[in-house]
PyMOL CGO cylinders between C-alpha atoms (Angstrom):
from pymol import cmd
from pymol.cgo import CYLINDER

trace = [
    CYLINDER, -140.33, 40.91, 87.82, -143.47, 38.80, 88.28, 0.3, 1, 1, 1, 1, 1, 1,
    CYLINDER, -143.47, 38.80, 88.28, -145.90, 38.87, 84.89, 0.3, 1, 1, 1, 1, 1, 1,
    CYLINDER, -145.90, 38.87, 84.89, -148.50, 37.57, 85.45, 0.3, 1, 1, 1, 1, 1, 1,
    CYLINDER, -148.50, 37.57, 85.45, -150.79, 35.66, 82.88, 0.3, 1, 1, 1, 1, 1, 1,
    CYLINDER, -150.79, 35.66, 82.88, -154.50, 35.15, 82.88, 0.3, 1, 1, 1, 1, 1, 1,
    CYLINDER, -154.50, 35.15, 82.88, -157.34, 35.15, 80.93, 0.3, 1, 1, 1, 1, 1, 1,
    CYLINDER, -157.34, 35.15, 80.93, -157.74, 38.58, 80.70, 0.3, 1, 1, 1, 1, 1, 1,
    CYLINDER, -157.74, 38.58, 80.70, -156.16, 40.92, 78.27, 0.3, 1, 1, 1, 1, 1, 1,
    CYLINDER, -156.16, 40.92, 78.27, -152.56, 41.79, 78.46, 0.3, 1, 1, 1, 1, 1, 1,
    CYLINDER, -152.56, 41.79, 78.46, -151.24, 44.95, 78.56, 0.3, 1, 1, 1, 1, 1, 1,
    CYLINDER, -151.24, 44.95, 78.56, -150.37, 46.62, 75.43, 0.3, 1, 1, 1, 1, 1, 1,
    CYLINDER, -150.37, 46.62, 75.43, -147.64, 48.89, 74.05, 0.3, 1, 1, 1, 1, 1, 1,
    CYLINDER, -147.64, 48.89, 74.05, -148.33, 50.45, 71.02, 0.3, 1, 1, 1, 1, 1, 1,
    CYLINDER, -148.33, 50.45, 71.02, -147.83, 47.06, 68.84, 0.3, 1, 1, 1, 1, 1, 1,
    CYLINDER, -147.83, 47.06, 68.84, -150.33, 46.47, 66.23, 0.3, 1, 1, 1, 1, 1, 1,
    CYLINDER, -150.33, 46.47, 66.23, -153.81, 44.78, 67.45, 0.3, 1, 1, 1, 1, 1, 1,
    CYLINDER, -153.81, 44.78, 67.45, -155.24, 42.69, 64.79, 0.3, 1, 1, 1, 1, 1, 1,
    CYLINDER, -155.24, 42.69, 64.79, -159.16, 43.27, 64.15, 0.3, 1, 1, 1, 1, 1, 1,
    CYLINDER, -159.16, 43.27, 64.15, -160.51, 40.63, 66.01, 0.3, 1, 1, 1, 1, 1, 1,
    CYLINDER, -160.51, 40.63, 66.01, -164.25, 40.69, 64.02, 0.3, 1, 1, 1, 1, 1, 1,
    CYLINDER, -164.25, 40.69, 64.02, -162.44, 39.59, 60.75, 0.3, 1, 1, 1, 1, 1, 1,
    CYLINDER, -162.44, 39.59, 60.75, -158.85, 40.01, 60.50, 0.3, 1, 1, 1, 1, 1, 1,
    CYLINDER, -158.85, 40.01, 60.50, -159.00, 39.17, 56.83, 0.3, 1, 1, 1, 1, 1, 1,
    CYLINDER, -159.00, 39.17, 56.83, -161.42, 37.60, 54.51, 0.3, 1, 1, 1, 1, 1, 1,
    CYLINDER, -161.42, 37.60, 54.51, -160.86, 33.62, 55.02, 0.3, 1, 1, 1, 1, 1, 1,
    CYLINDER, -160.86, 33.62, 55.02, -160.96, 31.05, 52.37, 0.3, 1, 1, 1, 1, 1, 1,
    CYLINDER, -160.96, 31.05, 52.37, -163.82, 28.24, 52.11, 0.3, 1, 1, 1, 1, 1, 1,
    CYLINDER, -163.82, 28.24, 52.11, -161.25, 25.71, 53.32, 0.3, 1, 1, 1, 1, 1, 1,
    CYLINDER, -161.25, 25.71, 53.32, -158.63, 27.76, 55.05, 0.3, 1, 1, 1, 1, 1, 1,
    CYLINDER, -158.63, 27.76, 55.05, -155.35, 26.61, 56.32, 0.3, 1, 1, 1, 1, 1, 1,
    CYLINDER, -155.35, 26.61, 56.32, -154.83, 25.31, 59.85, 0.3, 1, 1, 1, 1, 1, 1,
    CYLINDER, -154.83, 25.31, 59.85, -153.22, 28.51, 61.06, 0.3, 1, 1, 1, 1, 1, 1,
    CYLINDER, -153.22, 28.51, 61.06, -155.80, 30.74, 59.27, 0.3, 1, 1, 1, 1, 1, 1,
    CYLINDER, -155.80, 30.74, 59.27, -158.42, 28.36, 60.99, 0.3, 1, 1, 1, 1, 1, 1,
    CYLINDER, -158.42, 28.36, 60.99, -157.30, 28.37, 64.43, 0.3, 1, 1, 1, 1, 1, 1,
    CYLINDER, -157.30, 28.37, 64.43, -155.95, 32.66, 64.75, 0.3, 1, 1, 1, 1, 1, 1,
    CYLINDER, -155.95, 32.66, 64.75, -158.91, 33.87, 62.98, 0.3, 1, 1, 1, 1, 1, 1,
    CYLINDER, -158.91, 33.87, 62.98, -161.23, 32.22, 64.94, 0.3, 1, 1, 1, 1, 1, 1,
    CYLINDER, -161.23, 32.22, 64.94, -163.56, 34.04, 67.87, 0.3, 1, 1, 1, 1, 1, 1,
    CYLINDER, -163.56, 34.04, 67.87, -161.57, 32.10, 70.59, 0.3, 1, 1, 1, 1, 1, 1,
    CYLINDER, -161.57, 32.10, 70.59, -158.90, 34.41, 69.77, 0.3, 1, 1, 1, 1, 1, 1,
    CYLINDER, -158.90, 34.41, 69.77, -159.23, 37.54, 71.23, 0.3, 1, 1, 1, 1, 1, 1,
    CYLINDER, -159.23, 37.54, 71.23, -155.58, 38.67, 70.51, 0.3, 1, 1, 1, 1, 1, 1,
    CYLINDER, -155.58, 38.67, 70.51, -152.74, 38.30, 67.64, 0.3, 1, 1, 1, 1, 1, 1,
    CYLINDER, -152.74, 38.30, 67.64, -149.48, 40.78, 67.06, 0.3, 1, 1, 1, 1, 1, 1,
    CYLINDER, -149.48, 40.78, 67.06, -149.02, 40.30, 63.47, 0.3, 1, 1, 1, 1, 1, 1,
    CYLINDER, -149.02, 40.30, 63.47, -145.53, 39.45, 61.25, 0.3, 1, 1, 1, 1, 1, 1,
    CYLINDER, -145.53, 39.45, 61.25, -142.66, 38.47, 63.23, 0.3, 1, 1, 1, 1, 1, 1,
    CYLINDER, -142.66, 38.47, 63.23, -139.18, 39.39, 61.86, 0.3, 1, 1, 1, 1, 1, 1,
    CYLINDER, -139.18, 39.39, 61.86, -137.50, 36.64, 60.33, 0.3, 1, 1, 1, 1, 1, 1,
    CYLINDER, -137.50, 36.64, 60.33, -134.34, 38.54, 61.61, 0.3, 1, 1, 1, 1, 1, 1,
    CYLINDER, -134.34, 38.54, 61.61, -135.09, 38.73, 65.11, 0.3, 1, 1, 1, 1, 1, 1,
    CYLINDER, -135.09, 38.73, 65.11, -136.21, 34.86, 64.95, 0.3, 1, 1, 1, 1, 1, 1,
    CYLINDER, -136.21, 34.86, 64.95, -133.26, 34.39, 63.78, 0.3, 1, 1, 1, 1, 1, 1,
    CYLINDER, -133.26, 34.39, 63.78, -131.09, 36.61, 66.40, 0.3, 1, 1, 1, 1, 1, 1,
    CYLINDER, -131.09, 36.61, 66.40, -133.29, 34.78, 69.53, 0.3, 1, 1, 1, 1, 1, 1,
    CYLINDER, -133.29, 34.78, 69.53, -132.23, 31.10, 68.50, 0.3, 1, 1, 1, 1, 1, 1,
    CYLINDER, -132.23, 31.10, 68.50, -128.59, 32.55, 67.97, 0.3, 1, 1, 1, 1, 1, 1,
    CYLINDER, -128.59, 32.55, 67.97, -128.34, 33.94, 71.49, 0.3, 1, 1, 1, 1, 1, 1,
    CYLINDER, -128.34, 33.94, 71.49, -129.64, 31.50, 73.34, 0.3, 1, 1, 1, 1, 1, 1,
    CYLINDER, -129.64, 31.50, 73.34, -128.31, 27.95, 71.47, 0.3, 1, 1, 1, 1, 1, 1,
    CYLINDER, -128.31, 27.95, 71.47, -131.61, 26.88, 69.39, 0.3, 1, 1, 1, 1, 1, 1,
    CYLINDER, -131.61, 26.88, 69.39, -133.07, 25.71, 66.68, 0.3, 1, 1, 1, 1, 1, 1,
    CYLINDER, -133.07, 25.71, 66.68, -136.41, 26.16, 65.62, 0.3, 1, 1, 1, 1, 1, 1,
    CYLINDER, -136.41, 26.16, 65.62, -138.35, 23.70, 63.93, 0.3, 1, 1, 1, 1, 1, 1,
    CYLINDER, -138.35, 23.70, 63.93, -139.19, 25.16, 60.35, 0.3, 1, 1, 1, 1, 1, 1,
    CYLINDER, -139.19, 25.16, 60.35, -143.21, 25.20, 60.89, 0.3, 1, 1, 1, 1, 1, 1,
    CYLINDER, -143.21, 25.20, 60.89, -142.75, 27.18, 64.17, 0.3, 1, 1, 1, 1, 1, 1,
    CYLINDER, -142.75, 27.18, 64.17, -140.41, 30.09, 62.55, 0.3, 1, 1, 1, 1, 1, 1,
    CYLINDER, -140.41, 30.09, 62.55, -143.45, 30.45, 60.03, 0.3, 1, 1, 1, 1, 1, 1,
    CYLINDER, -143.45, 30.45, 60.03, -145.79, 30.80, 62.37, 0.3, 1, 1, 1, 1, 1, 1,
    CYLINDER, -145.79, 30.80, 62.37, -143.68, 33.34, 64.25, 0.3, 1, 1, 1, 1, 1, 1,
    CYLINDER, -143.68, 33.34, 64.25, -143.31, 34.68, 60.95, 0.3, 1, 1, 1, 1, 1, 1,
    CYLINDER, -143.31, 34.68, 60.95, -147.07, 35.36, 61.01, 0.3, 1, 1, 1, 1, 1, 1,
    CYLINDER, -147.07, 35.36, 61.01, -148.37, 35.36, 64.00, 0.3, 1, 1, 1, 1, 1, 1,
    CYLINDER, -148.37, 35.36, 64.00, -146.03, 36.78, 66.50, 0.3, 1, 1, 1, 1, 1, 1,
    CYLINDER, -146.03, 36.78, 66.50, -147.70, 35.97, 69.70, 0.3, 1, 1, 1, 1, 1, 1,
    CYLINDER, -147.70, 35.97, 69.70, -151.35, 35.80, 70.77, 0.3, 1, 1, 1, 1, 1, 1,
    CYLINDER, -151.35, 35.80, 70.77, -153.90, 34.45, 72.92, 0.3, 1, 1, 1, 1, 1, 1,
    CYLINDER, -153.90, 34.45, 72.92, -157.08, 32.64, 73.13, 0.3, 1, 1, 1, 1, 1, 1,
    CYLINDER, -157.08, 32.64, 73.13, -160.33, 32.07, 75.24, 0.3, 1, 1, 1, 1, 1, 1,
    CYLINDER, -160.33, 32.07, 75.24, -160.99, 28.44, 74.96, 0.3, 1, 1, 1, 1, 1, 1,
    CYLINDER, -160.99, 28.44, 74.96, -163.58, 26.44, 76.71, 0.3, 1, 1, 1, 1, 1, 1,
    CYLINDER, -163.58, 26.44, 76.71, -161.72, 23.83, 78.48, 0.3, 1, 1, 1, 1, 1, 1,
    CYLINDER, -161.72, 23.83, 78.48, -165.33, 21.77, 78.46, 0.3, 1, 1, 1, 1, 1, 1,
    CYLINDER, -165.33, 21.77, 78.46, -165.90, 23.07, 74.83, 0.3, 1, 1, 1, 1, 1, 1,
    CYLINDER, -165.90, 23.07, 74.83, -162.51, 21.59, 73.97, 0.3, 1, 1, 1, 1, 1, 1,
    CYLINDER, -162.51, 21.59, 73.97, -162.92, 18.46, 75.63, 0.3, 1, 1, 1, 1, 1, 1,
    CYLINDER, -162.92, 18.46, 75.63, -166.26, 18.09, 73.10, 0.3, 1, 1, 1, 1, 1, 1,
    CYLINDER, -166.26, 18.09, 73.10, -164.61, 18.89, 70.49, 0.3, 1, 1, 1, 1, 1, 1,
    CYLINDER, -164.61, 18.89, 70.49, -161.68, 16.46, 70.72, 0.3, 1, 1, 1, 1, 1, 1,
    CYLINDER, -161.68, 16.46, 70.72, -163.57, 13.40, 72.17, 0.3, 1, 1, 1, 1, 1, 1,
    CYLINDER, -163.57, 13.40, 72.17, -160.99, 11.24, 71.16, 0.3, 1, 1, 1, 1, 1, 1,
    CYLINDER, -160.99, 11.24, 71.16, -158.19, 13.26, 72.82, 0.3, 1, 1, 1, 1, 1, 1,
    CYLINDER, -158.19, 13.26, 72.82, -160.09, 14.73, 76.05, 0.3, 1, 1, 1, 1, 1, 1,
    CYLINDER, -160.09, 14.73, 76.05, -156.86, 15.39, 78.37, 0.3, 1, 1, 1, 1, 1, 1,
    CYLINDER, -156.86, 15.39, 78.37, -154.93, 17.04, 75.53, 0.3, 1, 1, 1, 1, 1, 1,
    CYLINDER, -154.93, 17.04, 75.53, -157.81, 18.84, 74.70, 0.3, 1, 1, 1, 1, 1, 1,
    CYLINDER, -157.81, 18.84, 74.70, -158.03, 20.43, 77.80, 0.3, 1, 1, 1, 1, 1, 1,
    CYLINDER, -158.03, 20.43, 77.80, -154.58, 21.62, 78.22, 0.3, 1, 1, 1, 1, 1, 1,
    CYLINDER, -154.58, 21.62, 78.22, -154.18, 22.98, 75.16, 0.3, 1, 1, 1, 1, 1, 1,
    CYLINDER, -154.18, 22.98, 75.16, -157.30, 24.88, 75.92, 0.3, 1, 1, 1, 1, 1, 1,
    CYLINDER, -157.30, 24.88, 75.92, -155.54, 25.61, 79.80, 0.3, 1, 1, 1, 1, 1, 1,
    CYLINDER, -155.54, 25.61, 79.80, -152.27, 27.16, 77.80, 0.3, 1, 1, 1, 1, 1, 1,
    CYLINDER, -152.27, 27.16, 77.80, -153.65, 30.30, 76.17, 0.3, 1, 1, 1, 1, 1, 1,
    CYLINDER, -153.65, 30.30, 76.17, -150.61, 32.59, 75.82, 0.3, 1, 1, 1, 1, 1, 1,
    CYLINDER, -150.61, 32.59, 75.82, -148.77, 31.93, 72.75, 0.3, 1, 1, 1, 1, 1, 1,
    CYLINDER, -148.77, 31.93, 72.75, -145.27, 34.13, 72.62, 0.3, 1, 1, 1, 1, 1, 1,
    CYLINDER, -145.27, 34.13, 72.62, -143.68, 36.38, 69.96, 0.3, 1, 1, 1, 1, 1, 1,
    CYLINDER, -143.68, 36.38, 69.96, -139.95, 37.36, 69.55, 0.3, 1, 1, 1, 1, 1, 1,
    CYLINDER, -139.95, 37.36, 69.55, -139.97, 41.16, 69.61, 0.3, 1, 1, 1, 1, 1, 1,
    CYLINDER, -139.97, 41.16, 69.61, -143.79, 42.15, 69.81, 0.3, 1, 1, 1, 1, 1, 1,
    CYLINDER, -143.79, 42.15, 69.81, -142.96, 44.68, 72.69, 0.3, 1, 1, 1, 1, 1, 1,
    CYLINDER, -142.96, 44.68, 72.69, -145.52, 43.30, 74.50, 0.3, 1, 1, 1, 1, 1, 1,
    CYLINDER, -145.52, 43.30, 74.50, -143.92, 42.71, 78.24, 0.3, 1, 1, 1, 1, 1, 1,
    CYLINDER, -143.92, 42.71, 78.24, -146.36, 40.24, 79.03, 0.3, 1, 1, 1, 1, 1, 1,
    CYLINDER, -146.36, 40.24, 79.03, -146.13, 38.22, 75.49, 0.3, 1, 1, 1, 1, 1, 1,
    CYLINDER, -146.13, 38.22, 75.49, -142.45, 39.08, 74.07, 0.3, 1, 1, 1, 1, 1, 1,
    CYLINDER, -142.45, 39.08, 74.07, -139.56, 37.09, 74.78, 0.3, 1, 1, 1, 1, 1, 1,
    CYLINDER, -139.56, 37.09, 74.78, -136.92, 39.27, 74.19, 0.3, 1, 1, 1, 1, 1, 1,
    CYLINDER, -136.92, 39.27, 74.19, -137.98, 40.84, 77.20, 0.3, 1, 1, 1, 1, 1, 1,
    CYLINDER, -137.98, 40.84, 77.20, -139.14, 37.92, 79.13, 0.3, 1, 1, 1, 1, 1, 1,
    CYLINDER, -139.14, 37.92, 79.13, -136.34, 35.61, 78.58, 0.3, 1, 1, 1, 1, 1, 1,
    CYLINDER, -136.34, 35.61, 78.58, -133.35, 37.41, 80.91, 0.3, 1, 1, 1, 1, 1, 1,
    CYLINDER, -133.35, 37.41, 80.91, -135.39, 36.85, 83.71, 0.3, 1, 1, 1, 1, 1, 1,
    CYLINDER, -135.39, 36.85, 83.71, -138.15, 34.51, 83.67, 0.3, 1, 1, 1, 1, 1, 1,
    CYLINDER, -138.15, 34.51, 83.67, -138.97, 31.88, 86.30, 0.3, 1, 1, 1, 1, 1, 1,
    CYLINDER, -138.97, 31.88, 86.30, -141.13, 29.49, 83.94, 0.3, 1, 1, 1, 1, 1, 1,
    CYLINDER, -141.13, 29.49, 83.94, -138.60, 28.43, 81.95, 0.3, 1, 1, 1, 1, 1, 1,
    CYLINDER, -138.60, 28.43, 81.95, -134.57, 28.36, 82.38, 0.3, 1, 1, 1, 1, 1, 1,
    CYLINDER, -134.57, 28.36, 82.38, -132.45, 27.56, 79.52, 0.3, 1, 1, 1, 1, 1, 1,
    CYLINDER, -132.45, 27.56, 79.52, -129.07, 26.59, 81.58, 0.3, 1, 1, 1, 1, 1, 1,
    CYLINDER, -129.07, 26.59, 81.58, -131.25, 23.61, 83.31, 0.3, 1, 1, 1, 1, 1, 1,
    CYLINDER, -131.25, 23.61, 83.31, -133.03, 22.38, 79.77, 0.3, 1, 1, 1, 1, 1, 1,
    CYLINDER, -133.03, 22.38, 79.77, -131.04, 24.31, 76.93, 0.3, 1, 1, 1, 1, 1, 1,
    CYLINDER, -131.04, 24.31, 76.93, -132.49, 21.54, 74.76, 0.3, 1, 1, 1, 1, 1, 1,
    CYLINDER, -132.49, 21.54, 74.76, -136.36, 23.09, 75.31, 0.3, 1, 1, 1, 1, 1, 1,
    CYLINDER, -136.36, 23.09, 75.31, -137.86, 26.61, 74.27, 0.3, 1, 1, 1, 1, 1, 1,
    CYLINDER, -137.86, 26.61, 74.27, -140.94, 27.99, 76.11, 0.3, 1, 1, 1, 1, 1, 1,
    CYLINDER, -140.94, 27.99, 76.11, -143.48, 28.27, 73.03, 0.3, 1, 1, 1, 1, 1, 1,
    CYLINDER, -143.48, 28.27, 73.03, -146.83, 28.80, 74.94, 0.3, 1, 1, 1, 1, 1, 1,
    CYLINDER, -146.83, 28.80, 74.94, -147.73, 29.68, 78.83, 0.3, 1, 1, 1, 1, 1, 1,
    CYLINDER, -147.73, 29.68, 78.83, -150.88, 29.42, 80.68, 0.3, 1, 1, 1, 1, 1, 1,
    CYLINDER, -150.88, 29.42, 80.68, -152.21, 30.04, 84.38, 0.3, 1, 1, 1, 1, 1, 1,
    CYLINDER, -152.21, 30.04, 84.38, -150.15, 29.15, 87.10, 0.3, 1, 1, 1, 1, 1, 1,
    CYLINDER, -150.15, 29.15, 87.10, -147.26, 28.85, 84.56, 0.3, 1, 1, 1, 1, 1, 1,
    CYLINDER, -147.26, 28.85, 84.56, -148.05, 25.92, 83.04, 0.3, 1, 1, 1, 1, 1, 1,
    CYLINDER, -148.05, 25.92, 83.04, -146.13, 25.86, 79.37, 0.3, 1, 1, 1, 1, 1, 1,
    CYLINDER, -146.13, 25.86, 79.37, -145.70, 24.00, 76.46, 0.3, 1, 1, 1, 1, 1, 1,
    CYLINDER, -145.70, 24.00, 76.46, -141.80, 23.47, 75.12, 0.3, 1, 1, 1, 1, 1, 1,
    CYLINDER, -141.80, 23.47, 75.12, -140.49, 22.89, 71.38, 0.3, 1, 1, 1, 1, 1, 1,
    CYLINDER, -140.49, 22.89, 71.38, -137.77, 20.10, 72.14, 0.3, 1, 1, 1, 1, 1, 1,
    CYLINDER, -137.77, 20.10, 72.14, -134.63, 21.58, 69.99, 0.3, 1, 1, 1, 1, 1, 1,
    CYLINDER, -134.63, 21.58, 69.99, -132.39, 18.65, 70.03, 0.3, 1, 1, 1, 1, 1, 1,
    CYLINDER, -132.39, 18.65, 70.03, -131.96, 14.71, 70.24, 0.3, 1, 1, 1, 1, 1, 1,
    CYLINDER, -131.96, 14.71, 70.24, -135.03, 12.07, 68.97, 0.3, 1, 1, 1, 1, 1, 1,
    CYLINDER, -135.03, 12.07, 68.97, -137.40, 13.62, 70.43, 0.3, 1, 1, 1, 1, 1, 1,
    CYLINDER, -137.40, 13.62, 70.43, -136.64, 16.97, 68.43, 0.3, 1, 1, 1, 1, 1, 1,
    CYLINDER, -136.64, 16.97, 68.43, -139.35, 18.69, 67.72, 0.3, 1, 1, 1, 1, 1, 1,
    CYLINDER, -139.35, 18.69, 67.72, -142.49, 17.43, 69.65, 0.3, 1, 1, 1, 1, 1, 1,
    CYLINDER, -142.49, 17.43, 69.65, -144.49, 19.78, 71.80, 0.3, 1, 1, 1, 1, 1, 1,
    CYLINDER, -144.49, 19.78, 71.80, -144.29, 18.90, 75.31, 0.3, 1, 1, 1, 1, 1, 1,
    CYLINDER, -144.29, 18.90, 75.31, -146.65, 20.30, 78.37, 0.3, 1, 1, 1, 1, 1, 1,
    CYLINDER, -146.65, 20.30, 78.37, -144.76, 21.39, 81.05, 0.3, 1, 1, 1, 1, 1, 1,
    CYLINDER, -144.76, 21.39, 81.05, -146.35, 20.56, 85.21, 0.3, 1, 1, 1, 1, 1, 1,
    CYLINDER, -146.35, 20.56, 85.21, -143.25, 22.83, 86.95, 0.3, 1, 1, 1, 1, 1, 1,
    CYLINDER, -143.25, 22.83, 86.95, -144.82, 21.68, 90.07, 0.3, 1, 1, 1, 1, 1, 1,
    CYLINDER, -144.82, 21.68, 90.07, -144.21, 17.64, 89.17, 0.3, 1, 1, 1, 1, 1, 1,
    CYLINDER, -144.21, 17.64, 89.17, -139.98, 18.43, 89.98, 0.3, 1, 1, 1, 1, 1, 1,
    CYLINDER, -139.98, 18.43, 89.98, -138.87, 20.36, 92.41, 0.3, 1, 1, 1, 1, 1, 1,
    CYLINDER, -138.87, 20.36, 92.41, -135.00, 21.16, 92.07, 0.3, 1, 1, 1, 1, 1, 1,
    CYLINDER, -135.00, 21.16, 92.07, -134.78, 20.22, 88.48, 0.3, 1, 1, 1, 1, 1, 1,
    CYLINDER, -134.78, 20.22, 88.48, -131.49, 20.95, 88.03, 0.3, 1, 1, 1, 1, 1, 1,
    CYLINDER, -131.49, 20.95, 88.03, -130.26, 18.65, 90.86, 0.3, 1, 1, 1, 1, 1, 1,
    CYLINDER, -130.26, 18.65, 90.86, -132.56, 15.80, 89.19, 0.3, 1, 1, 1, 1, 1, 1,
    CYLINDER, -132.56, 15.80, 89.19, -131.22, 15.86, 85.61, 0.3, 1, 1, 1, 1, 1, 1,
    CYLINDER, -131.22, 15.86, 85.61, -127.45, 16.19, 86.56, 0.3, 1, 1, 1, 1, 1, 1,
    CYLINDER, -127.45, 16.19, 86.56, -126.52, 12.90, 86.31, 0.3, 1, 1, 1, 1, 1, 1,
    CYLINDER, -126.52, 12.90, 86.31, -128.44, 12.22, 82.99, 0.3, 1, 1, 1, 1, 1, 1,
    CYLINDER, -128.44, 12.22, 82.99, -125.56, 11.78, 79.65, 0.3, 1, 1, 1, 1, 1, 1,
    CYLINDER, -125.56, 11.78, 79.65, -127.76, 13.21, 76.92, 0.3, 1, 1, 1, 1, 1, 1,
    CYLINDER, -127.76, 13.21, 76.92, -130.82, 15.36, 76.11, 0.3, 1, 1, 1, 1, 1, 1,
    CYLINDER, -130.82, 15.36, 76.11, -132.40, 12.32, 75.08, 0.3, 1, 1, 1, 1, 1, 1,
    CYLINDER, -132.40, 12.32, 75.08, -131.87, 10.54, 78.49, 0.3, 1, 1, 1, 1, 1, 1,
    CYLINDER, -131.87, 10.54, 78.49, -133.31, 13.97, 79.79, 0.3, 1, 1, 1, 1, 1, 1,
    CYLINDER, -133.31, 13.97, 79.79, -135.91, 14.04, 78.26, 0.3, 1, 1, 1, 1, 1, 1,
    CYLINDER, -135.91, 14.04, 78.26, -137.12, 9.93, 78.60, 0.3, 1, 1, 1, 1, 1, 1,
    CYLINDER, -137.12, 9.93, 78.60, -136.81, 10.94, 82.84, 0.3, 1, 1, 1, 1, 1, 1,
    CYLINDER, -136.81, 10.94, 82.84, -138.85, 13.99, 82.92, 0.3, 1, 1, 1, 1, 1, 1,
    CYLINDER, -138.85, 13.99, 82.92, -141.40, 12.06, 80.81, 0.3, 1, 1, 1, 1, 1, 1,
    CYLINDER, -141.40, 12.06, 80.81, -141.13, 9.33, 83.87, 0.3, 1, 1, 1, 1, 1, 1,
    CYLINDER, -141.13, 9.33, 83.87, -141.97, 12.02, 86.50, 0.3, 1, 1, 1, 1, 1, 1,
    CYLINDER, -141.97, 12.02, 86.50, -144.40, 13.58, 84.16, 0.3, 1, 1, 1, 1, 1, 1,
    CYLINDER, -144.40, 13.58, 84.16, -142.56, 16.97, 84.19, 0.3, 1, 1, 1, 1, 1, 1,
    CYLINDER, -142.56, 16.97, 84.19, -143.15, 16.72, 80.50, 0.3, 1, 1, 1, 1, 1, 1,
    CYLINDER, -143.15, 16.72, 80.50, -146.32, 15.37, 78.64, 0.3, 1, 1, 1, 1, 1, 1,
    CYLINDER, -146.32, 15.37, 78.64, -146.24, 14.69, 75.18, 0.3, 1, 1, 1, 1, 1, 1,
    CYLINDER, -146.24, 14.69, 75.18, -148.78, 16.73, 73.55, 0.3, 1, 1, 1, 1, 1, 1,
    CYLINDER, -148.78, 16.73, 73.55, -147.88, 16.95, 69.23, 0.3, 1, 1, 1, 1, 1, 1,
    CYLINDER, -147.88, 16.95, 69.23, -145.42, 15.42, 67.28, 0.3, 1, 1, 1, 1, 1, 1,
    CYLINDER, -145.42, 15.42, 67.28, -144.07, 19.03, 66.16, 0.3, 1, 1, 1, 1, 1, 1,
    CYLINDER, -144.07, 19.03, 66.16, -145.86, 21.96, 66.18, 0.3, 1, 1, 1, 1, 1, 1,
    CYLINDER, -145.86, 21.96, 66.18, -147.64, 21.35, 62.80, 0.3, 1, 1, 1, 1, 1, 1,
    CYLINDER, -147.64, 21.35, 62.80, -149.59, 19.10, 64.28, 0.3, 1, 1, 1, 1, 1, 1,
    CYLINDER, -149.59, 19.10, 64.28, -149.94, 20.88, 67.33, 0.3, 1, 1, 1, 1, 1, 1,
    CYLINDER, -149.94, 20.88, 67.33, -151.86, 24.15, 65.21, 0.3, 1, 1, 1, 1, 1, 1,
    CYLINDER, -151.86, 24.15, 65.21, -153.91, 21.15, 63.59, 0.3, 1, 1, 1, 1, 1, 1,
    CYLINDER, -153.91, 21.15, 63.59, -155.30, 20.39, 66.69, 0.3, 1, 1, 1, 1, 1, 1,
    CYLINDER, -155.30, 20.39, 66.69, -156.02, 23.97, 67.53, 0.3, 1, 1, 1, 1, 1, 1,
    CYLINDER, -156.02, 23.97, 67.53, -157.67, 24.57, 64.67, 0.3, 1, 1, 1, 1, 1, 1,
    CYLINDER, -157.67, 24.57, 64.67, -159.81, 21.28, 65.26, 0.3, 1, 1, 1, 1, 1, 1,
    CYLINDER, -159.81, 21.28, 65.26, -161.04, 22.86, 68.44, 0.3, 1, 1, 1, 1, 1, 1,
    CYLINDER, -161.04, 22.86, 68.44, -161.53, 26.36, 68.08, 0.3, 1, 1, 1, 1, 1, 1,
    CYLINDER, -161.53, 26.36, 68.08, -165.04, 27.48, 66.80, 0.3, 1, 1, 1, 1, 1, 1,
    CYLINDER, -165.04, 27.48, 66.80, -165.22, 28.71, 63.15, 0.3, 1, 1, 1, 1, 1, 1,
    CYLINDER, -165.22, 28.71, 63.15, -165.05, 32.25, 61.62, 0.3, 1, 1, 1, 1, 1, 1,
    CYLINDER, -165.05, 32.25, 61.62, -168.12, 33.48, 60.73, 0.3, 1, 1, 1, 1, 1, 1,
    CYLINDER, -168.12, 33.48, 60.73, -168.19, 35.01, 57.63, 0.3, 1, 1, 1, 1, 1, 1,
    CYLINDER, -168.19, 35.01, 57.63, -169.69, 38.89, 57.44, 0.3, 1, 1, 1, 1, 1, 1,
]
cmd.load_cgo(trace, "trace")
């Protein structure tokens, strides 16, 4: 079924809603995650993944999860944000095009918060953003309007770094990428068509550039 995603709230079903004034009491100098989901420009957060499940979703499906990303699923098991894509832009001078998208993508997925718009044990069997028999080798970590989504690269060189992902760049992927030998040769031709943009390293870096453009918490 089509879900669709916008900047409005998702539905909700009966999962835990974090309280969005002030979650918990941050520190002076609070960590990049704390920073970035405790911030106003997060207007919704499903709280502690299971390990378990984390663990069940990359067994299924063929993956491997980059350490940084299990803890955040660990901790934050899906939310979403309100960004300013012109407030971004200011805030990242030096990086205005990533600064934008990131603001653009502001879905972030959990593995089993029942949410049918934000969970992907219930979105993966049949979702059209992301198919893991094309590009096994990438897991959908983020989504924004019009599908746009960012991918945690799972294998080869480039293992690990964040990539955006412009569905509309490619059409009939699979038939593109079938003559490629390895993930790595995959993933050096979707970068040519700019299917994929590189936007972090891994995703620590990626929540250190969140948290360098969301506005602080304000203290009550």
């Amino acid at each position: 079924p089509a879900v669709s995603f916008n900047r409005g709230t998702p539905s909700h079903t009966g999962i835990e809603r974090a309280n969005m004034s002030n979650p918990h009491q941050p520190s002076e100098d609070p960590d990049p995650i704390t920073r970035f989901v405790t911030s106003p420009d997060v207007n919704l957060r499903y709280l502690v993944g299971s390990k378990d499940r984390i663990r069940a979703y990359e067994a299924k499906y063929g993956l491997e999860f980059s350490e940084s990303y299990v803890q955040f699923l660990s901790r934050e098991n899906g939310l979403q944000h309100t960004l300013d894509l012109e407030t971004a832009a200011e805030r990242m001078p030096d990086e205005k095009l990533t600064a934008g998208w990131l603001a653009y993508v502001n879905v972030f997925f959990g593995i089993g918060n029942e949410n049918p718009d934000l969970d992907l044990e219930i979105l993966a069997p049949t979702m059209t953003f992301h198919d893991y028999e094309v590009t096994p080798f990438a897991h959908p970590i983020a989504i924004g309007e019009d599908a746009t989504t960012m991918v945690e690269i799972q294998r080869g060189a480039h293992r690990g770094w964040i990539m955006l992902v412009q569905h509309d760049r490619v059409s009939n992927l699979r038939r593109r990428i079938a003559r490629s030998r390895s993930v790595d040769e995959i993933v050096q031709q979707l970068m040519g068509l700019r299917y994929y943009t590189k936007l972090a390293n891994d995703f620590e870096e990626l929540i250190m550039k969140y948290a360098q453009l969301v506005a602080p918490t304000v203290s009550r």
